[in-house]
Residue, then its C-alpha position, 0 to 999 in steps of 0.5 A: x810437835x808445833x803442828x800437833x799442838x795446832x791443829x789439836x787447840x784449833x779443833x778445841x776452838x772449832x768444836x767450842x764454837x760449834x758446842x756454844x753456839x747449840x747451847x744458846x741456841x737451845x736456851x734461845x728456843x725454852x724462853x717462855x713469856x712469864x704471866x701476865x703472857x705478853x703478845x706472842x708477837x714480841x717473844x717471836x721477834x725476840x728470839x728471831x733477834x736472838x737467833x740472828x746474834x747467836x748465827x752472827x757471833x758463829x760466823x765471826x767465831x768461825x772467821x777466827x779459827x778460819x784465820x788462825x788455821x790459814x796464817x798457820x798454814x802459810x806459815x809452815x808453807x813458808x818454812x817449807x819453801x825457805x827449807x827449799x830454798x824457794x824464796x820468791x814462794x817463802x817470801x809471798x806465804x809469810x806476808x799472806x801469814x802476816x796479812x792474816x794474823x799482824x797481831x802474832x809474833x811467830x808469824x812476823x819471826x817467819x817472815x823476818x827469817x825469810x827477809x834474812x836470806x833474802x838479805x833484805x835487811x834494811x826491811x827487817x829493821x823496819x819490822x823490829x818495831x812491831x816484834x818488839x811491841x808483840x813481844x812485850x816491850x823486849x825483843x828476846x834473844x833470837x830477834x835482838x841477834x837477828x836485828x844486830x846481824x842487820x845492822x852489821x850488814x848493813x855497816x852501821x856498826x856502832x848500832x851493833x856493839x850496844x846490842x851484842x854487849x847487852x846480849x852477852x849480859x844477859x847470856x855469858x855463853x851465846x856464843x854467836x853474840x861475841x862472834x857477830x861482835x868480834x866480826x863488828x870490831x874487825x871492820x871498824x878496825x879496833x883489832x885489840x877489842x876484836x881479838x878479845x873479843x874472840x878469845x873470849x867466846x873460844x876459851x868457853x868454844x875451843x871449838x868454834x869455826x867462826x871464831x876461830x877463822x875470825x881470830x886468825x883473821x884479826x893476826x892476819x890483818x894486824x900483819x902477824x901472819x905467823x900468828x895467823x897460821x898457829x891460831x889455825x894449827x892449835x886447831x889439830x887440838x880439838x874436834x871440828x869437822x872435815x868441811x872445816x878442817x878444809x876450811x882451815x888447811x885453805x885459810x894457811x895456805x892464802x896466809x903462807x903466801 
């Protein structure tokens, strides 16, 4: 549907353009000197001058849409290779995306998720600057997330805390926000703020894996490794798939030991 939506706006602007640029180009060509005539001479130079701009902004009308649809394509080239895993390749058509369009927002968001998987975090904190201000002051959920996540990798957790408690502010059931901040306060070892932390996100979640292991890995650490494994059995009570149940059966086992 986004490719749709594209290609139909950049075909409004390329036949504008086009339809524009006739207009001016007629009413250019019906300028008849009023009485008293001037010379002649003057109204031909005059409109040669007029037929250079119109040809001058067509051109540069022209270079926009052209722009527009190269940023676009590298983009979604972008996303295919990132979708394939090619990341050397991903990498190289976001930055031309960037390169061609530095003043729109998607473009960086493409290129930030591939920095991601690249785990070039340090870059995509470097970014976050310019997504802020094309986003109008305010990074919106997915970025402030995707920011948070950085720093977590990075092991500046104290930058962490700050942006996760504002995201679940704004959003009492983003669920990957408490998640990513229960995971924060386990490395900085404040296991009791760890351990509400996931209870929270899993009474509205019963469901959710990386809470779950992040929960029983919070009991294993304290030392309560019997309370590790009954996190992982009241799994049995509620719906998770197979990889996860795998997941869980191997976690009891490294917990039973």
């Amino acid at each position: 549907m986004e490719e749709v939506r594209f290609i139909f706006w950049a075909a409004i602007k390329a036949l504008s353009l086009v339809f524009l640029g006739l207009l001016a180009a007629k009413a250019v060509a019906g300028l008849r000197t009023p009485a008293p005539a001037r010379p002649g001479r003057y109204l031909f130079w005059l409109k040669e001058a007029l037929y250079g701009l119109i040809l001058v902004l067509v051109v540069l009308g022209a270079r926009e849409v052209g722009l527009d649809v190269a940023a676009q394509n590298y983009a979604w080239t972008s996303e295919k290779n990132l979708a394939q895993f090619q990341l050397e390749q991903a990498y190289a058509n976001a930055l031309r995306a960037v390169a061609r369009r530095p003043g729109a927002l998607r473009y960086w968001q493409t290129l930030v998720q591939v920095k991601l998987v690249r785990r070039q975090f340090a870059s995509v904190v470097a970014d976050m600057p310019i997504i802020q201000t094309l986003s109008g002051g305010k990074l919106d959920e997915e970025d402030a997330y995707r920011l948070a996540a950085c720093y977590y990798y990075l092991a500046e957790y104290d930058k962490v805390i700050p942006l996760t408690q504002q995201m679940i502010k704004e959003n009492r059931v983003y669920a990957a926000a408490y998640v990513l901040q229960g995971f924060t306060y386990t490395a900085q070892k404040k296991y009791p703020e760890a351990q509400r932390t996931f209870l929270e996100v899993l009474q509205m979640f019963p469901s959710q894996q990386a809470a779950v292991e992040g929960l029983a890995h919070v009991h294993f650490l304290r030392g309560d490794t019997a309370g590790a494994r009954e996190v992982l059995e009241q799994t049995a009570k509620f719906p998770f798939p197979s990889e996860a149940r795998k997941r869980f059966a191997a976690l009891k086992a490294l917990y039973a030991q």
